[in-house]
C-alpha positions in Angstrom: 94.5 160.8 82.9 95.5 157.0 81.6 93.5 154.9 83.6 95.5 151.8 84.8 94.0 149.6 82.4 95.4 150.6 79.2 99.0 152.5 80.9 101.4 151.2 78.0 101.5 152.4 74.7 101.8 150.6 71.4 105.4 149.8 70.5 106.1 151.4 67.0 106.0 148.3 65.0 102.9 146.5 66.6 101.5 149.7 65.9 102.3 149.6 61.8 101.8 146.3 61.8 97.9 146.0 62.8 96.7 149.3 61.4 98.5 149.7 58.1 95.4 149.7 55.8 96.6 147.4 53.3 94.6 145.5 50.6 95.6 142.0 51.5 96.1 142.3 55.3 97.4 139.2 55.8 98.3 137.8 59.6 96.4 140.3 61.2 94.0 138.0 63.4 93.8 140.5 66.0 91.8 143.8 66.5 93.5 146.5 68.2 90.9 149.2 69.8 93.1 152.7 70.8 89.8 154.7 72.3 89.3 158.1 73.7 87.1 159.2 76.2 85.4 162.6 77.2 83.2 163.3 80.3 81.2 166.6 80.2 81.7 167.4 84.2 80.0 171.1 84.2 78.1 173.0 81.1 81.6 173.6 79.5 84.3 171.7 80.7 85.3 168.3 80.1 87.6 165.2 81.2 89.9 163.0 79.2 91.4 159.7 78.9 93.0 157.6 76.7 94.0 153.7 76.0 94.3 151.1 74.2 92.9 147.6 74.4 93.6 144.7 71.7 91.2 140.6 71.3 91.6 138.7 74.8 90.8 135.1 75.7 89.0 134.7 73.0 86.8 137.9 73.8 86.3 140.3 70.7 87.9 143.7 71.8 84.7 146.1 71.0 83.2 143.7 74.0 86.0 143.6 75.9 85.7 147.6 76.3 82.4 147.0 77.2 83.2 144.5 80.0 85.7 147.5 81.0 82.8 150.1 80.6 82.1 150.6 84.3 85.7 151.5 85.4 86.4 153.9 82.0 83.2 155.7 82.3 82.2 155.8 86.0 78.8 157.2 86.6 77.8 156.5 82.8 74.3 154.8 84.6 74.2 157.4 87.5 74.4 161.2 87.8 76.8 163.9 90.0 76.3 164.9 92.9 73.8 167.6 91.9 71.7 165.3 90.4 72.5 165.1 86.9 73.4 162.5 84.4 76.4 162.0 83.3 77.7 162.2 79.3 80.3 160.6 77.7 81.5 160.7 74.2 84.0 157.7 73.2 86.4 157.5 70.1 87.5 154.4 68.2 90.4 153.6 66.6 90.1 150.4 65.5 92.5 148.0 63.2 89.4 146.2 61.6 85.7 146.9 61.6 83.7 145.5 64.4 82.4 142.1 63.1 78.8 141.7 62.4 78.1 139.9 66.2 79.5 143.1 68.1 77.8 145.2 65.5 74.6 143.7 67.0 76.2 143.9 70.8 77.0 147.6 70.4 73.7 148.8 68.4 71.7 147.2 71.4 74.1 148.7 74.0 73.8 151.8 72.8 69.7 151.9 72.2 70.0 151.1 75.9 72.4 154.2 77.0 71.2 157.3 75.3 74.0 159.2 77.4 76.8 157.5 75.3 77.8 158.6 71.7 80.3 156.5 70.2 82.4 157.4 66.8 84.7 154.2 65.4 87.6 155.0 62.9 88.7 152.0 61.2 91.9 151.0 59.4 90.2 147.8 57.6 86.9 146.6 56.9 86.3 143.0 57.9 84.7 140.6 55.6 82.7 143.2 53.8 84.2 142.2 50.0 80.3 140.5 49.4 77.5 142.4 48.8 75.0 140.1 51.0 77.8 140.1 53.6 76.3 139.8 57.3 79.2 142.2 58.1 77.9 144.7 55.9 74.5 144.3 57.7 76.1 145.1 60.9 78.1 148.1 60.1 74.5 149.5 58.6 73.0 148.4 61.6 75.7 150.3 63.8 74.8 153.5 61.5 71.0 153.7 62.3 72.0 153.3 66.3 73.5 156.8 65.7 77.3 155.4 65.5 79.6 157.8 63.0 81.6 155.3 61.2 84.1 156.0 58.7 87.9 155.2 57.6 90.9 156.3 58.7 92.9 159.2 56.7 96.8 160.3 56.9 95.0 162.7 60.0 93.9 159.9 62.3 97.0 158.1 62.2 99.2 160.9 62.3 97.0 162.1 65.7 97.0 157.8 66.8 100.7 157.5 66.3 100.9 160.7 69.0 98.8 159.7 71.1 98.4 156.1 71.6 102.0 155.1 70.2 105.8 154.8 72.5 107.3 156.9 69.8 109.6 159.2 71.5 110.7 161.6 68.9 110.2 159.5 66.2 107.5 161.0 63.7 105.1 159.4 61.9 105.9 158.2 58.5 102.7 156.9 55.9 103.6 154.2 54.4 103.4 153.2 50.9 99.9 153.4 49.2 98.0 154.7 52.5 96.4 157.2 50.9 95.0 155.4 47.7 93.9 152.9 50.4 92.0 155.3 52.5 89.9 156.4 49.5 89.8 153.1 48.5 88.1 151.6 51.7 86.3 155.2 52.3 84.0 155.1 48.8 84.0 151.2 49.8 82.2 152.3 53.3 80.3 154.8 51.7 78.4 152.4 49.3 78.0 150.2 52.1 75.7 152.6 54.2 74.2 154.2 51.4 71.2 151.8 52.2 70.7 152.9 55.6 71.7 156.7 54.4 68.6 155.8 51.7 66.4 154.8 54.7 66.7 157.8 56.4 65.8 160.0 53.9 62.7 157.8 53.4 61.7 158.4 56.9 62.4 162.1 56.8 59.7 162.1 53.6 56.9 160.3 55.9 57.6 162.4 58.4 56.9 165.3 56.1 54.2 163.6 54.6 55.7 163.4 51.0 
């Protein structure tokens, strides 16, 4: 079920326009956030919605969908009638990577809410071109909170464009260069969280005592 928030679907063209991954992504000041979200309701069944939210006010859109947490996951803090917790697992699929100050928002959400795993697709990365880049930092940061981060391939927009996109019968045609740019971005992402991918394999030896 679409919950009343998020009821409209991209038009085809705001669609292209704030997720096509190119290099020089000029214009784009906004950050479109098209999520899904699954509710485990019994040991092997699950419930389903779907949005999309873009910046408000001011308001950075990864907060925003915090702000809108309550109604899109109800019972995330509270458990079923027979007593038990509820779990929810939440997609992104976001135009830009979240920027390093709701990096820091979301790691300390989520250390705080052990029933939520979140996994955030991204078109662009945001400011990460510098190697000391606060951004980069954040997106690390997001990785050790347990976040599965990674870049969009033909795939996710194909499966975006059906999903979160007014398209009728129209089908979804890549654009020039969005596969070079995918790889591009993903090796870019990769040597961004080697570090904390480093880290982890440092604690793994402790904990083996090596």
């Amino acid at each position: 079920m679409i919950s009343k928030l998020d009821s409209v679907l991209l038009a085809k063209k705001k669609f292209i326009f704030h997720y096509k991954n190119m290099r020089w992504a000029k214009g784009r000041h906004e950050t479109y956030l098209c999520f899904v979200i699954k509710r485990r309701v019994g040991p092997d069944s699950l419930s389903f919605d779907f949005g999309h939210l873009r910046n408000r006010s001011g308001c950075h859109v990864e907060l925003l969908f915090l702000r809108h947490l309550a109604a899109l996951c109800p019972g995330l803090w509270g458990s079923d009638s027979a007593g038990v917790r509820l779990s929810y697992s939440i997609t992104w699929f976001c135009s830009w990577s979240p920027c390093s100050a709701c990096s820091h928002r979301l790691s300390d959400f989520l250390s705080r809410t052990p029933n939520l795993r979140l996994r955030i697709f991204v078109s662009r990365l945001y400011f990460c071109d510098l190697e000391d880049s606060v951004e980069r930092e954040g997106l690390r940061m997001l990785k050790r909170a347990g976040v599965h981060i990674t870049v969009m391939t033909y795939k996710d927009y194909f499966y975006c464009w059906d999903t979160f996109v007014a398209r009728r019968k129209t089908g979804f045609k890549p654009w020039d260069g969005l596969q070079q740019n995918s790889v591009r971005l993903a090796r870019k992402l990769y040597r961004i969280l080697l570090p904390c991918e480093t880290e982890d394999l440092r604690d793994a030896f402790k904990l083996m005592g090596l």
